[in-house]
C-alpha positions as CSV (number, residue, x, y, z in Angstrom):
1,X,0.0,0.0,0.0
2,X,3.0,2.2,0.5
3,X,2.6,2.7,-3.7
4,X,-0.4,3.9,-3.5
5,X,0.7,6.8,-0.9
6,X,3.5,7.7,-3.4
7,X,0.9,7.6,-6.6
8,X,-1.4,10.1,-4.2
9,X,1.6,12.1,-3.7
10,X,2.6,11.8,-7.9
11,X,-0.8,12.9,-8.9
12,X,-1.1,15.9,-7.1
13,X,1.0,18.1,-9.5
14,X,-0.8,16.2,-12.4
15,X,-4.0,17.7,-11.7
16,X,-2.4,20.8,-11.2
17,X,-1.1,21.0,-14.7
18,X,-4.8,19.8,-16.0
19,X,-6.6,22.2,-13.9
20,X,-4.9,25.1,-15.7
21,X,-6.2,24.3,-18.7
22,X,-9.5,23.3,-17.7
23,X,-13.0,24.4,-15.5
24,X,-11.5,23.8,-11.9
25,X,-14.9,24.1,-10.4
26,X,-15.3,19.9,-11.8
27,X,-15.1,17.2,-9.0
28,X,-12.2,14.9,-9.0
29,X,-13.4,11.2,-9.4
30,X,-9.9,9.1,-9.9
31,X,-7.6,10.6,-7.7
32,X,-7.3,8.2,-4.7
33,X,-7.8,10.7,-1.3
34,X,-8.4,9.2,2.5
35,X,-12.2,10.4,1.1
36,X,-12.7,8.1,-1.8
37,X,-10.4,5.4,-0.7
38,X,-10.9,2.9,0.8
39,X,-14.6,3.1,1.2
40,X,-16.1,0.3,0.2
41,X,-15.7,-3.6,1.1
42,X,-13.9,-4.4,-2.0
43,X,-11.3,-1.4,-1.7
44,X,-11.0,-2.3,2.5
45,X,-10.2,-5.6,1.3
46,X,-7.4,-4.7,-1.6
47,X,-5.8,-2.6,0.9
48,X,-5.4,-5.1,3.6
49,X,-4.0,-7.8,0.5
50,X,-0.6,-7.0,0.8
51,X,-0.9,-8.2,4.6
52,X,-2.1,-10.9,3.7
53,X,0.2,-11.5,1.0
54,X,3.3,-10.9,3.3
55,X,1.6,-13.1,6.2
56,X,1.2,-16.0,3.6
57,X,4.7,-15.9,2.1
58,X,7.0,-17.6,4.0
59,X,5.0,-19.3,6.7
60,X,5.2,-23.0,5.0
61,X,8.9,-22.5,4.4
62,X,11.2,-20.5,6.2
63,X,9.4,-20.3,9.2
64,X,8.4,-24.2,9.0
65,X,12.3,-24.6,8.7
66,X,12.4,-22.5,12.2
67,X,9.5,-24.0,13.9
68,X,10.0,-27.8,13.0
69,X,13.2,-28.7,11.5
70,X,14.7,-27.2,15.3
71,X,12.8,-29.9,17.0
72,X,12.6,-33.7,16.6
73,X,9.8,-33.5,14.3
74,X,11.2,-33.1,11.0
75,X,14.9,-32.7,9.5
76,X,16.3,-32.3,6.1
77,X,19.0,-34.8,5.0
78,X,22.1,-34.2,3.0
79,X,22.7,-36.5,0.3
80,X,26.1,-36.4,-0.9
81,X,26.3,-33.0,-2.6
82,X,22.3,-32.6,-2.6
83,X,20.4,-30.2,0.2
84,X,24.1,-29.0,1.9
85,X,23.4,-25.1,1.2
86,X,25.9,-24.2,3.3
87,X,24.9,-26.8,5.7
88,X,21.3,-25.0,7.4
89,X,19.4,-27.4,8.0
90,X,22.0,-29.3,9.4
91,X,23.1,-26.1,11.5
92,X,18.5,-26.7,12.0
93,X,18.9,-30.1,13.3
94,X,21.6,-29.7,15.3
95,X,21.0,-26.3,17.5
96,X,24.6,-25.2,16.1
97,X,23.2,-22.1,14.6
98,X,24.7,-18.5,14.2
99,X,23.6,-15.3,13.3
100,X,24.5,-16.0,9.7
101,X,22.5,-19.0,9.5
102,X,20.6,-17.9,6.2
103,X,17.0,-19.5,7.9
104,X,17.6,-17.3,10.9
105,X,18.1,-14.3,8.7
106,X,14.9,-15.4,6.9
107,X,12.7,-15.8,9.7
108,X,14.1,-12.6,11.2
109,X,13.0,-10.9,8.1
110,X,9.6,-12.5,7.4
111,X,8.5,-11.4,10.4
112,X,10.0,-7.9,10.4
113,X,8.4,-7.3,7.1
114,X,4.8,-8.5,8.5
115,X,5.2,-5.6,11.2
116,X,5.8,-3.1,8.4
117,X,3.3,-4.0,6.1
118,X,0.9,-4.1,8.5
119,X,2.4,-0.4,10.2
120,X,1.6,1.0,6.3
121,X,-1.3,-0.8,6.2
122,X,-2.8,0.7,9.4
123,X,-1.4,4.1,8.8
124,X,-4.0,3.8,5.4
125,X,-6.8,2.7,7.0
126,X,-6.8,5.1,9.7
127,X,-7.2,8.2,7.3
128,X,-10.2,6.3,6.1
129,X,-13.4,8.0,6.8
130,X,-15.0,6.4,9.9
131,X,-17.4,3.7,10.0
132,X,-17.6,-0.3,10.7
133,X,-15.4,-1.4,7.9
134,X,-12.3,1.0,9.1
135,X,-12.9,-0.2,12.4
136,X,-13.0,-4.1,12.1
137,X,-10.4,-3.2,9.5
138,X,-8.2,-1.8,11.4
139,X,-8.9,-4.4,14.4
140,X,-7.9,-7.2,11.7
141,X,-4.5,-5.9,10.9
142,X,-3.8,-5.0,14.7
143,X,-4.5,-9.2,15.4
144,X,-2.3,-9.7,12.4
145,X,0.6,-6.9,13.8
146,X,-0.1,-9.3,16.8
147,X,0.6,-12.0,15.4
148,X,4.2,-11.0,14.2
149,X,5.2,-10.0,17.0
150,X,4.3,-12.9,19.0
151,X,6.2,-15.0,16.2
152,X,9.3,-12.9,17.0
153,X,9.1,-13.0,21.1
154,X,8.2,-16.8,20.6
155,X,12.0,-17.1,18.7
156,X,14.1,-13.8,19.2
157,X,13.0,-13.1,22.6
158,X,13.0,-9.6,23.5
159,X,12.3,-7.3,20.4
160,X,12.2,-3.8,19.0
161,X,8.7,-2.6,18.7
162,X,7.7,-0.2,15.9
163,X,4.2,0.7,15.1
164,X,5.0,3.7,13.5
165,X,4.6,4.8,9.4
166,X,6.0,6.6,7.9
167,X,9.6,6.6,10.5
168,X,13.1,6.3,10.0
169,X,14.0,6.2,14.0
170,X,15.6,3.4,15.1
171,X,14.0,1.0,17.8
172,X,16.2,-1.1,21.0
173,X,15.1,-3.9,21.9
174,X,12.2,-4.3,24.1
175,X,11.9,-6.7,27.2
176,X,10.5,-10.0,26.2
177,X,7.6,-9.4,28.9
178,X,7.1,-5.8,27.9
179,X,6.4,-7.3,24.3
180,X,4.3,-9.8,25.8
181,X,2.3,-7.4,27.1
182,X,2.0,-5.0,24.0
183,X,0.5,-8.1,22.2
184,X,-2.3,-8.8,25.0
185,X,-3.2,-5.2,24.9
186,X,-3.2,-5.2,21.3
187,X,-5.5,-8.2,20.8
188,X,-7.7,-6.9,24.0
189,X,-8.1,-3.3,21.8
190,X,-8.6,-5.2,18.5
191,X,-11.6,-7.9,20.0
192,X,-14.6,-5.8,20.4
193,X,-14.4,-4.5,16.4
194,X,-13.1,-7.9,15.4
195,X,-15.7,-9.9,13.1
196,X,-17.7,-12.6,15.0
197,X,-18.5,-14.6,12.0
198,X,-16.2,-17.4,10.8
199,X,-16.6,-19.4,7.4
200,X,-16.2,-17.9,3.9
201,X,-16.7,-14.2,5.2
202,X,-14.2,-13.8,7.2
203,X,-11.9,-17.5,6.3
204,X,-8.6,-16.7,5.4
205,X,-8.8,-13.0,8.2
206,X,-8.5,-12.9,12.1
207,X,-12.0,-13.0,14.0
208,X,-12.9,-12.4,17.4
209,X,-11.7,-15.6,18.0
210,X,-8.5,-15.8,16.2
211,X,-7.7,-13.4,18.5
212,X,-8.9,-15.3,21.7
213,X,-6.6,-18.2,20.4
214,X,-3.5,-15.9,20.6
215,X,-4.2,-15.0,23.6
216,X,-4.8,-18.4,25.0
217,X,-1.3,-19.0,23.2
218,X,0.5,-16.4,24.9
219,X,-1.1,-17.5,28.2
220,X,-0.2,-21.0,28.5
221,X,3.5,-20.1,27.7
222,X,3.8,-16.6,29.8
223,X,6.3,-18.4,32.1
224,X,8.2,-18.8,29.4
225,X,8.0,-15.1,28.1
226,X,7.5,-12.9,31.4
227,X,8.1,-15.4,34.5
228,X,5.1,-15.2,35.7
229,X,1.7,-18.4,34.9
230,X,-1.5,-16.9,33.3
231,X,-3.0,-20.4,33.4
232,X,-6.7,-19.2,34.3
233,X,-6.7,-16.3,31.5
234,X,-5.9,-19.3,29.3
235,X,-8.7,-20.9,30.5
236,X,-10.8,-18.0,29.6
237,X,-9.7,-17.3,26.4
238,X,-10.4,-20.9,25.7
239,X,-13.2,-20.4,26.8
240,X,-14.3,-17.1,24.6
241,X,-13.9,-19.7,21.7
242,X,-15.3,-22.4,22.6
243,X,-18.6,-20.4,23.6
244,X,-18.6,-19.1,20.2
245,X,-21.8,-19.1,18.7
246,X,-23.5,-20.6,21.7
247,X,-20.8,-23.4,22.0
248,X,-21.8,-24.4,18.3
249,X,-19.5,-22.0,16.1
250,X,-16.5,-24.8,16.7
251,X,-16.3,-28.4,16.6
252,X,-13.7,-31.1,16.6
253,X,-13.4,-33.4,13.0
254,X,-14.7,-36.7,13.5
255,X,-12.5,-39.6,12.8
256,X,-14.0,-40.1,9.8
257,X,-12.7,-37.0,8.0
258,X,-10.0,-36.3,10.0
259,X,-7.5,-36.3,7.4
260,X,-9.2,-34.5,4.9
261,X,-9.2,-32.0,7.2
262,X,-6.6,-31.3,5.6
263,X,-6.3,-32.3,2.5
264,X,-6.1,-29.8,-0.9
265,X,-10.1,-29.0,-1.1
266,X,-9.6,-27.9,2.3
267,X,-11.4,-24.1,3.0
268,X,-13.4,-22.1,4.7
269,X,-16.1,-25.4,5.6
270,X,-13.7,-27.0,8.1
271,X,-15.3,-26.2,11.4
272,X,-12.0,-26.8,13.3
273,X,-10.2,-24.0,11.5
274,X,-10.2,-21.4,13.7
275,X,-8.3,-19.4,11.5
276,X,-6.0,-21.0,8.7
277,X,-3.9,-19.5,5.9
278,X,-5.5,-20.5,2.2
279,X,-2.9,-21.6,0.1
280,X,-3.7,-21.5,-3.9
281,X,-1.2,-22.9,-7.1
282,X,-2.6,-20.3,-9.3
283,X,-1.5,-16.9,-7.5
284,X,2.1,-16.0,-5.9
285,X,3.1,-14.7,-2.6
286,X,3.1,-17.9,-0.5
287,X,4.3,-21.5,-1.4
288,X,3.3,-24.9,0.4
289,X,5.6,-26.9,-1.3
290,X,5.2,-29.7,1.3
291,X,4.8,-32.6,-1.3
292,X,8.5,-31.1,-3.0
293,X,9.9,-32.0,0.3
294,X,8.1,-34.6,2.1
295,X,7.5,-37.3,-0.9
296,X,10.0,-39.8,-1.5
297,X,10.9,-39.1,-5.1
298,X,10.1,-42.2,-6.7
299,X,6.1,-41.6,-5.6
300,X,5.5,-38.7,-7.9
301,X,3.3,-41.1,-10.3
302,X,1.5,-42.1,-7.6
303,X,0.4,-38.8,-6.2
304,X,0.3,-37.0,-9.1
305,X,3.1,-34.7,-8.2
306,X,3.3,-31.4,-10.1
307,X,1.4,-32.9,-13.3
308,X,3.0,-36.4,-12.9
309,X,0.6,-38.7,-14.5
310,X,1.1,-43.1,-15.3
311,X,-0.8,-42.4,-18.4
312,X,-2.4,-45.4,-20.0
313,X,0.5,-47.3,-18.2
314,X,-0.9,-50.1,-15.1
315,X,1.6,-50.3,-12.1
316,X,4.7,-48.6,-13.8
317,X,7.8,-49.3,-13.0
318,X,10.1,-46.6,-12.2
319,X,12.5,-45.8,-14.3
320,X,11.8,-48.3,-16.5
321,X,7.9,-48.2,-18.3
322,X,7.7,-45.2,-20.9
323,X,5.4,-44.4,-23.2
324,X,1.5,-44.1,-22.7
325,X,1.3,-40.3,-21.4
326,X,4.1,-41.6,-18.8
327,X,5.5,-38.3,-16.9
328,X,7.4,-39.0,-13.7
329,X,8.8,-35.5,-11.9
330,X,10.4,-36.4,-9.1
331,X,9.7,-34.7,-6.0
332,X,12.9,-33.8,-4.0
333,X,12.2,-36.0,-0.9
334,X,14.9,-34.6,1.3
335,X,12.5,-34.3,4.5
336,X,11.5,-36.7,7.2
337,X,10.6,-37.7,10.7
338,X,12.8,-39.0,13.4
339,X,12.2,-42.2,15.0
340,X,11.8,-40.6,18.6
341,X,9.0,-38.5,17.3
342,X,7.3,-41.4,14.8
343,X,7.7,-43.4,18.6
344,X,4.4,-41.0,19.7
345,X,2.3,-42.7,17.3
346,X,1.7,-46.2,18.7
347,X,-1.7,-46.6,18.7
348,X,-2.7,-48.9,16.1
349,X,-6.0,-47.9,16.4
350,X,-5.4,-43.7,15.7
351,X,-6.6,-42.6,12.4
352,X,-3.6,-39.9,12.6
353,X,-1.2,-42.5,11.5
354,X,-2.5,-42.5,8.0
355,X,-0.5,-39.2,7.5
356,X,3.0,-41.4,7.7
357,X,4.3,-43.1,4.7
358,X,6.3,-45.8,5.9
359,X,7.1,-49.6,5.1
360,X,6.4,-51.0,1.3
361,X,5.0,-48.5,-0.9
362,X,1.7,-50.5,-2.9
363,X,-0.1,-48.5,-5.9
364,X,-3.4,-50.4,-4.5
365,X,-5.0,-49.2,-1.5
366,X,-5.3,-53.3,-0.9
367,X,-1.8,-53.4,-1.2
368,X,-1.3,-56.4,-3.9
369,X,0.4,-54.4,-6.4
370,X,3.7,-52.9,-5.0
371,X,5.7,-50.1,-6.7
372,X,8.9,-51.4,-8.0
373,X,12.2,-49.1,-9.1
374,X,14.9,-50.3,-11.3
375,X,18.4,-48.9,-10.8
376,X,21.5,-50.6,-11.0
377,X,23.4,-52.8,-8.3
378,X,25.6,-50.1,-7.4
379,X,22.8,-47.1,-7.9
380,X,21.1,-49.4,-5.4
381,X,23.4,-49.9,-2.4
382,X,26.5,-47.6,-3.3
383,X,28.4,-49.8,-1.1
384,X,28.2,-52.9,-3.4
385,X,30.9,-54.6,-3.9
386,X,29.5,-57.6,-6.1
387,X,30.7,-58.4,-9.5
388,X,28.4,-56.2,-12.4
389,X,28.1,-52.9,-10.3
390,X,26.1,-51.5,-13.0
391,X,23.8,-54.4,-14.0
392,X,20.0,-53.7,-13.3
393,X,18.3,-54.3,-10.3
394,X,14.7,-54.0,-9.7
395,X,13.3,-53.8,-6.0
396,X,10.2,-52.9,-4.1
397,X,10.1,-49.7,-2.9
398,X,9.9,-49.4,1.1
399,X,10.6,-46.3,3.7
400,X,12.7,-47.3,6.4
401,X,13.1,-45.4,10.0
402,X,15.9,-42.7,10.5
403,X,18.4,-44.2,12.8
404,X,21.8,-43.5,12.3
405,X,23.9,-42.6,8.5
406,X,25.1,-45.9,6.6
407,X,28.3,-43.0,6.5
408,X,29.0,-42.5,10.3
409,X,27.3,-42.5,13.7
410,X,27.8,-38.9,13.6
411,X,27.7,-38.0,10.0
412,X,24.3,-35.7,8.7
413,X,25.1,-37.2,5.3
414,X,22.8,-40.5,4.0
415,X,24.5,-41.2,1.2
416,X,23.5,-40.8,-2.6
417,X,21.5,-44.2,-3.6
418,X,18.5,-45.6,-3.3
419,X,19.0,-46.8,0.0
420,X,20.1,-43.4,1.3
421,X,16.7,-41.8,-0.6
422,X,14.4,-44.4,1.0
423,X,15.4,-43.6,4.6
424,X,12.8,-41.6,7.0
425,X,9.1,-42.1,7.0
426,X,7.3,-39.1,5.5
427,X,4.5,-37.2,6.3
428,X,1.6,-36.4,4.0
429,X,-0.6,-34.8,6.4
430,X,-1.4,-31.7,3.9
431,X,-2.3,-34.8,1.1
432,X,0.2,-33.7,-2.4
433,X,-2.4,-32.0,-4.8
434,X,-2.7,-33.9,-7.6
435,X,-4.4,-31.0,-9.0
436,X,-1.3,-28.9,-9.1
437,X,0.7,-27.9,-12.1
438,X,3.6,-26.5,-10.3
439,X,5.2,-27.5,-7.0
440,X,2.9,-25.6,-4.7
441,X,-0.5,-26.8,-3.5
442,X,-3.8,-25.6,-3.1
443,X,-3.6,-26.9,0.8
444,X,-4.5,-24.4,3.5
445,X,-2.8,-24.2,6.5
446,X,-4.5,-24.1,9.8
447,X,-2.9,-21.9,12.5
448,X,-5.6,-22.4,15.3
449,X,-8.0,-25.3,15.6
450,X,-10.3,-26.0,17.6
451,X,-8.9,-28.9,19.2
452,X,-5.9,-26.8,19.9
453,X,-7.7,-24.6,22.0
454,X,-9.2,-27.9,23.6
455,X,-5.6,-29.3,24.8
456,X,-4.8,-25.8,25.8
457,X,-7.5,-25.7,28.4
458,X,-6.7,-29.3,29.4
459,X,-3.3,-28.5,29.9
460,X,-4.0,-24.9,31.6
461,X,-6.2,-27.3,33.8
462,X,-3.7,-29.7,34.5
463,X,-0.6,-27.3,35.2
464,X,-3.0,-25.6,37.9
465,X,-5.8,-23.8,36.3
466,X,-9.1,-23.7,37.9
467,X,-11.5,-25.6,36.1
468,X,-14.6,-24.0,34.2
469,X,-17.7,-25.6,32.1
470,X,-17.9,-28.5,33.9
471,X,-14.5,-29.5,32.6
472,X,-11.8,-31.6,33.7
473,X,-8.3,-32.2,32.2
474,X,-9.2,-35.2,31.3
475,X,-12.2,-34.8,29.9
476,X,-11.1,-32.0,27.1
477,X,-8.3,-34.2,26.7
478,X,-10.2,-37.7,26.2
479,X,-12.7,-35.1,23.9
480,X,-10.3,-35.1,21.0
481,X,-8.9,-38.5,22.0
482,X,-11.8,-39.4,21.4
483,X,-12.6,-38.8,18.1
484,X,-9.1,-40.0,16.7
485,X,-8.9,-43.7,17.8
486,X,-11.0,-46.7,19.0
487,X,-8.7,-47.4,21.4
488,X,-10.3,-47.5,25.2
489,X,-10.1,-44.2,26.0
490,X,-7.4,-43.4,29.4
491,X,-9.2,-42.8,33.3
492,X,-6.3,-40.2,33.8
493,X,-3.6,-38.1,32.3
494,X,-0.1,-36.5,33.4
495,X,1.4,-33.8,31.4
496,X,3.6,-36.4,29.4
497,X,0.3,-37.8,27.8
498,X,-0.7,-34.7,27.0
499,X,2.3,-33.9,25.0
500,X,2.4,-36.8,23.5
501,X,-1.3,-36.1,22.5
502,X,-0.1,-32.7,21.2
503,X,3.0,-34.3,19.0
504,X,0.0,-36.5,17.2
505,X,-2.6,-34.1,16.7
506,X,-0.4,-31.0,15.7
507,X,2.4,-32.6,13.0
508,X,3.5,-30.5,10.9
509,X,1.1,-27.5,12.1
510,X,4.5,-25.4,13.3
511,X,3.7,-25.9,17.2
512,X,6.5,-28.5,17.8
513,X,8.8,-26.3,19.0
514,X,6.5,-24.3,21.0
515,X,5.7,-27.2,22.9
516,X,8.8,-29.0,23.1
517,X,10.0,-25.6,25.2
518,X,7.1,-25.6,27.0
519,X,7.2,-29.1,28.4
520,X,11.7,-29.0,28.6
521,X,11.8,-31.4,26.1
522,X,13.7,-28.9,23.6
523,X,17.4,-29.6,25.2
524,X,16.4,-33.5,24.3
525,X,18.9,-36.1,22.1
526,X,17.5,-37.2,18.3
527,X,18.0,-37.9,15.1
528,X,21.5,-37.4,13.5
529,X,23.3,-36.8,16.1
530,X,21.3,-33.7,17.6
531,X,22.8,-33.5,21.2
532,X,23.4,-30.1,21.9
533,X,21.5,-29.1,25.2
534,X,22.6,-25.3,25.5
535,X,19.3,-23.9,27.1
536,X,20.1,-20.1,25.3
537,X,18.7,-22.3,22.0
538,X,15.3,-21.7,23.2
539,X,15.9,-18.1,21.1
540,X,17.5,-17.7,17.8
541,X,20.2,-15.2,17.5
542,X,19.3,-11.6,16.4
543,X,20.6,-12.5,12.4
544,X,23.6,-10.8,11.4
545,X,21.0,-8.7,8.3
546,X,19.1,-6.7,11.4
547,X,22.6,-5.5,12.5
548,X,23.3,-3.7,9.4
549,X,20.0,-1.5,9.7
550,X,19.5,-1.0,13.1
551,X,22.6,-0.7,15.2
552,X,21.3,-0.2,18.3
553,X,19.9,-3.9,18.8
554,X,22.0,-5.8,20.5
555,X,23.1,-10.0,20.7
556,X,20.6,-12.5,22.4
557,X,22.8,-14.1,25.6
558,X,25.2,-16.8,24.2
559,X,25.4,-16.3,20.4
């Protein structure tokens, strides 16, 4: 929106010129003033977009890479020369960051930007001429402004805080709690013009209740961010949302439909989106590339990866069958799961464990018809050291756990062959959209569900919070237990099952690390050699890209 200040600005001495020429007594219908712009729903909306935009843009990569790949959920695997880029995600995996690590700088500057779009953003909206649309307008970019900044305490701790345009001061850094409480205030000024409505009007934009879900957020992990428990204003907020509509607005997915929940025809129907990000193929500014990284790369026929098709061809085999409309793009496949966090889902009996791909792959859903690969002896197991190296060898495709490299007990690297390509089981939680002509999918992303906010109050409960509705701990908890397995459901609960409950239900929703910190699980041993226990790692270092414009911040402790 700042280009439309400066085309304000540019058409000022255009009319000028015009005017002496012409009657000056005629009104002026396409010059864009605080009067005529925005005014109407539509033009609200386009000048919020680039908000939207910005919020959208990195969340399913660079800030997945901070908010996952840190913890034991996910890590992305060198293979020989492939995926080393100057080794980050290893840096990722390992908590051996630094201030140059180029996913810190990233995240730093994601998140930055957000508060500045949204600073222009508001600064626009406020010369708007008064009514309900500035208002809730205005309340909408304040949750988002909100949002960022709780992004950036969450990972850099204490942070500058602007909220000023236009400004060329520079900002110190401000007190972790101090930013804590800027956020509360700013969601608490935000709520009562904040959109009560959820489905396709507001899908996609904070409500009312987006907000209470923040707040609920920051409450359960104030003692991580000021010192001091907020467990019953958790509870509350909770409460706010699930009250919504008289207790009807919300709902937890049934089993049934659990994982379509999240598949690509996901939207504004799902009634445990609180509020999500939509995610489309045909527009820019936001990628959820999630099938690039998380298929294994000999599955792109199968799941109809970016425009991968078997044609008239019946159970291909890979790298072998051609012809018939045959077009096999590989996805990249670098990512996977450890085996201490795949060791949370043991229940036989949980429908969340159809989001892993893991044994023998099959092309039938009755698994009779498995999908074979041909290579070579050596392409297969680069450590062969049979006679005919290059002769071909077919084998059934299967996923095998993460343990340790074929290369080293302490090496990052897995090798460059099939073996090495067929380690980690994957996630396809947000299901690959087969739809898709490009890499990106047509997914959206849910920030807050409902059964988040249920396991908030369970745990707010549970950690000392005085019980409301009726509830119990175990109750909310069992709740959304409840409607994922068949299992007999548990006659109590101790924090442990409850993060264990939260690792199933919230893979690869960018919670982990919240929660790993939360519980002192984030100082833990996994993976490839990920044994680094320095407690400072909680926060990210202040990247070395913020020091060259503002040089009065100054280094988080330890970095």
């Amino acid at each position: 929106m700042k280009k439309i200040l400066k085309y304000i600005a540019a058409l000022v001495p255009v009319v000028g010129i015009f005017t002496a020429c012409h009657k000056v007594d005629v009104e002026v219908t396409t010059e864009l003033t605080p009067a005529n712009y925005p005014i109407t729903d539509a033009q609200f909306t386009s000048a919020m977009g680039p908000v939207y935009i910005a919020l959208r843009s990195e969340w399913a990569t660079t800030n997945f890479f901070l908010q996952s790949m840190s913890t034991d959920e996910s890590l992305l695997a060198i293979y020989n020369t492939d995926w080393v880029d100057g080794n980050r995600y290893l840096e990722m995996h390992r908590h051996t960051w630094t201030k140059d690590n180029p996913i810190v700088n990233s995240g730093w500057t994601y998140w930055s930007n957000l508060v500045g779009t949204a600073n222009q953003t508001i600064y626009i909206l406020r010369k708007a001429v008064d009514g309900p649309l500035k208002s809730s307008g205005l309340a909408e970019m304040q949750a988002i402004r909100a949002l960022a900044y709780f992004e950036l305490m969450d990972m850099y701790g204490n942070v500058p805080i602007d909220t000023l345009y236009p400004t060329t001061e520079l900002h110190e850094k401000t007190p972790r709690a101090q930013v804590f409480s800027f956020i509360e205030s700013e969601l608490k000024t935000a709520i009562p013009n904040l959109k009560t409505a959820s489905g396709t009007a507001t899908y996609g934009k904070p409500n009312r209740y987006m907000a209470y879900a923040l707040l609920a957020k920051m409450y359960l992990n104030a003692v991580e961010y000021t010192g001091t428990q907020r467990y019953n204003d958790c509870i509350a907020a909770c409460d706010s949302v699930i009250n919504a509509g008289g207790g009807t607005q919300y709902g937890i997915e049934p089993m049934t439909t659990y994982l379509q929940m999240f598949y690509p025809a996901n939207g504004s129907g799902q009634k445990e989106f609180v509020f999500a990000l939509p995610f489309d193929p045909s527009t820019s500014g936001g990628y959820l590339f999630y099938g690039r990284y998380d298929l294994n790369r000999n599955l792109g026929i199968k799941y109809k990866y970016s425009g991968s098709t078997a044609g008239t061809n019946l159970y291909p085999i890979m790298n072998s069958t051609s012809g018939g409309g045959l077009l096999n793009n590989k996805p990249s496949g670098p990512r996977m799961t450890t085996s201490e966090f795949y060791a949370y889902y043991n229940d036989p009996n949980d429908v969340r464990n159809g989001q892993w791909l893991t044994g023998k792959q099959y092309w039938d859903d009755a698994k009779t018809q498995p999908i074979k690969v041909l290579t070579s002896n050596i392409g297969y197991d680069q450590f062969y050291s049979g006679g005919s190296p290059t002769a071909a060898y077919t084998y059934d495709l299967e996923l095998f756990p993460l343990t340790t490299s074929r290369l080293g007990a302490t090496s990052y690297d897995l090798g460059k062959d099939e073996i090495a390509w067929n380690i980690g089981y994957r996630n396809i939680k947000f299901y690959p959209d087969g739809n898709s002509i490009s890499r990106n999918q047509s997914n959206d992303a849910p920030v807050f569900r409902f059964s988040d906010i249920i396991l908030m109050k369970a745990e707010a409960i549970l950690r000392g919070g005085t019980a409301t509705m009726g509830h119990t701990a175990l109750s909310l908890f069992n709740m959304v237990k409840g409607a994922r397995t068949t299992t007999t459901l548990p006659a109590s609960i101790t924090l442990d099952d409850l993060y264990a409950e939260r690792t199933r239900e919230f893979s690869w929703e960018l919670w982990h690390r919240n929660d790993m910190i939360r519980f002192g699980k984030y100082e833990g041993s996994w993976g490839l050699s990920k044994t680094n226990a320095d407690t400072y790692r909680r926060l990210f270092p202040i990247p070395t890209i913020a020091f060259t414009t503002n040089n009065k911040l100054t280094q988080n402790t330890g970095y």
